[in-house]
N, C-alpha and C positions, 0 to 999 in steps of 0.2 A: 422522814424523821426531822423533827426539828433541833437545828441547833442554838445553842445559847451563847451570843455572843454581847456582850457590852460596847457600846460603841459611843463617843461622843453625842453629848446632846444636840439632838434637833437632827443626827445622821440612820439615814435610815441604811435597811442591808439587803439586799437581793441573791442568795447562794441556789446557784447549780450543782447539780451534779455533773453535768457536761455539758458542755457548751464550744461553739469554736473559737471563740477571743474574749473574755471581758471586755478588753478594750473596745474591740467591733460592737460590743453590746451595749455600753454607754455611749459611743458614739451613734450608734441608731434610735437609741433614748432620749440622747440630746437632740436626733433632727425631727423629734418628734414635739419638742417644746419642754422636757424636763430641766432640767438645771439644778439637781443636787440639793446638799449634798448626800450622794449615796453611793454603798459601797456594792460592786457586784463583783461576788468572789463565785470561783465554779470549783472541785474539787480537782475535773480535770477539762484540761481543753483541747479539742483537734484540731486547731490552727491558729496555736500560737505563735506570735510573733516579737521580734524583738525589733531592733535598730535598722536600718536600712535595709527592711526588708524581709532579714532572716527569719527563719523558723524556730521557736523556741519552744522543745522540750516539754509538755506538760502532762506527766503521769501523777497519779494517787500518789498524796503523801505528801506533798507541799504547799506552799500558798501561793494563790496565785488570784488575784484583787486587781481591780481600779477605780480610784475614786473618781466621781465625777460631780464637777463643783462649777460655778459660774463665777467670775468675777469681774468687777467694773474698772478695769487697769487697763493701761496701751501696750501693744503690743512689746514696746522697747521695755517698758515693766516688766511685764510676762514672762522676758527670757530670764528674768533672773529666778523665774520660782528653780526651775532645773536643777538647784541644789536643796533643795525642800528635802525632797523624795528621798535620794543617797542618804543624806545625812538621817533621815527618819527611820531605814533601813537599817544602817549602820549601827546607831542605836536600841532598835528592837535585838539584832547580835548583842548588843553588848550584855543585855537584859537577861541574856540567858548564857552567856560564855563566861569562861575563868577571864579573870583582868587580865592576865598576862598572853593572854590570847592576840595574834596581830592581826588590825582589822587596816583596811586601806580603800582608799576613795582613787579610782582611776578614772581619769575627764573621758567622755564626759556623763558618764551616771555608771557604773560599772561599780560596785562593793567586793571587796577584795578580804578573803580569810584565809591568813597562811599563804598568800601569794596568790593564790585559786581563785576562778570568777564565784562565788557565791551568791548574789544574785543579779538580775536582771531589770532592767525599768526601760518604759517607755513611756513617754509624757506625750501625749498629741492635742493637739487644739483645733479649735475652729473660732472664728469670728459672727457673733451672730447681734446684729443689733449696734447700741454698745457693749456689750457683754463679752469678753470671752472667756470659751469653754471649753474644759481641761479633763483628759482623759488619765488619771495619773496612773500607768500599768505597774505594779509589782511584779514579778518571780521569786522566791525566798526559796533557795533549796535547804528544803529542813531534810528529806529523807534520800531523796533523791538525788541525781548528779547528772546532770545533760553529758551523753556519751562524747563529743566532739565539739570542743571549744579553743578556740586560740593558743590560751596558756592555762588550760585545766581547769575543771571545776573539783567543786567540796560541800560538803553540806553540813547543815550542824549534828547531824549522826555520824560522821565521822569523826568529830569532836568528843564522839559520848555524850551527844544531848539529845535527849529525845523532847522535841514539840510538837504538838498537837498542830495543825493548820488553824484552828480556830483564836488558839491562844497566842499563838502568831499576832492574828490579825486584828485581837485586839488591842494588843501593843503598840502593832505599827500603826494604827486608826488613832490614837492616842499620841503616838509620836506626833504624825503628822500635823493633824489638829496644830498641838503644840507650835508645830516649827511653823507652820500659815500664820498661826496668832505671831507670830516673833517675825515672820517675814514682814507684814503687816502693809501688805502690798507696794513692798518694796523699801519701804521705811528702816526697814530694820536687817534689809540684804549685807550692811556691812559687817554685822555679827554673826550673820552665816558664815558668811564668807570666811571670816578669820575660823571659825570654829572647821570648817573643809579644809583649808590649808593645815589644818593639823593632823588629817590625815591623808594630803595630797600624795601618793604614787610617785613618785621620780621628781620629783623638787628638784629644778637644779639639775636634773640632770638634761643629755643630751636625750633628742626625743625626735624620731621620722613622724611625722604628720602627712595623712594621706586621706587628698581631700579634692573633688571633680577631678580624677583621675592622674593628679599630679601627688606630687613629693614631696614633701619641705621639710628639708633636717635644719636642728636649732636647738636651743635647751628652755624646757621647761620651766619659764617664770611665775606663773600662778595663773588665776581667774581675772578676768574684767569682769568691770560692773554690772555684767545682765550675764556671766556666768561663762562669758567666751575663754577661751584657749589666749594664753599670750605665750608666744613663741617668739625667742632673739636669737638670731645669728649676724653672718658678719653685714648685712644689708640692715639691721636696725631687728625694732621691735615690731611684730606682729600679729594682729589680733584675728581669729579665728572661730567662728561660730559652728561649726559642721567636723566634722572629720572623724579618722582613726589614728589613734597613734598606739606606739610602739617604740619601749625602750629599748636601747640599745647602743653601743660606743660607736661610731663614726667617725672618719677623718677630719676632724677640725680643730684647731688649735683651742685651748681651753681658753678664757677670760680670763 
């Protein structure tokens, strides 16, 4: 059966019904010489994956997409697209929640409703040429709720919203769009930027960072310029590209 979806011009759509990753499907798209942009959504997937590895959840009833797009930036560029995605996410929630709904951006791509993981992203790249080539993964629980997450998940049907996967993903194909044009390969990072600090997760506060196997407690200063972690404790300020963090009070004298 086909579905009708609207998508940006010039974006084409590829939907499964099953499949085992989006993401793994755009990336084999791409070693094959594609370059976007195009969206492959699957209804469900049996090996999905999130951040470092994990497995992420993919039954009937959510969205679950990756765009895949080519672009001619440097690598140090590149890192800053990483708030693209959250923020276009964030967005598609807002599109369909009460205002007074609390939505939250946790470093580094994790959306937050009501405190809850809500969705999921992974972004992967490859270098091909000059070119590179960008896998943007979604998760969006709209019906659904991955059974075992850190600090809980939520979906927007426990809100009382019922969305369609499709209608989803036109939104967020439209977000994004949007927020690429306003990235405008990097030009335009510093109004993302300020626009994610308004919904930064633990601003300020103190914050464990746990990253190649180490530790590092500190408090949450913001984003650097390509989208890193800056963390200050008493040895100064420091900037962080990778990690997990985790808030929580700690032994150390406030500033």
């Amino acid at each position: 059966m086909d579905i009708e979806v609207r998508l940006p011009a010039g974006h084409r759509l590829i939907h499964f019904p099953e499949i085992d990753s989006t993401n793994a499907e755009a990336l084999r798209c791409a070693a094959k010489g594609e370059r976007g942009p195009i969206w492959f959504w699957a209804d469900r997937q049996m090996q999905g994956r999130g951040r470092l590895g994990r497995g992420w959840v993919s039954e009937k009833g959510n969205l679950y997409a990756t765009l895949l797009i080519a672009l001619a930036v440097k690598p140090s560029v590149a890192a800053g697209l990483s708030i693209v995605a959250p923020l276009a996410v964030l967005n598609t929630f807002k599109t369909y929640l009460r205002p007074t709904s609390r939505l939250e951006l946790k470093w580094p791509n994790d959306v937050l409703l009501e405190g809850r993981k809500a969705a999921g992203i992974l972004v992967e790249t490859t270098l091909q040429s000059d070119l590179m080539i960008f896998a943007i993964g979604c998760g969006l629980n709209l019906q659904r709720a991955p059974p075992a997450t850190r600090y809980g998940a939520i979906t927007l049907a426990d809100q009382g919203v019922a969305v369609p996967p499709g209608a989803a993903l036109e939104t967020l194909a439209a977000e994004v769009d949007r927020l690429l044009l306003q990235w405008d390969a990097g030009a335009g990072f510093a109004a993302l930027k300020a626009k994610w600090m308004q919904y930064a997760k633990g601003l300020g506060r103190p914050v464990s960072l746990t990253t190649g196997g180490e530790t590092i407690e500190g408090y949450f200063e913001g984003l650097g310029e390509n989208g890193s972690l800056l963390l200050r404790n008493q040895t100064g300020m420091h900037e962080f590209h990778a990690g997990e963090i985790s808030f929580a009070d700690f032994s150390e004298s406030s500033p």
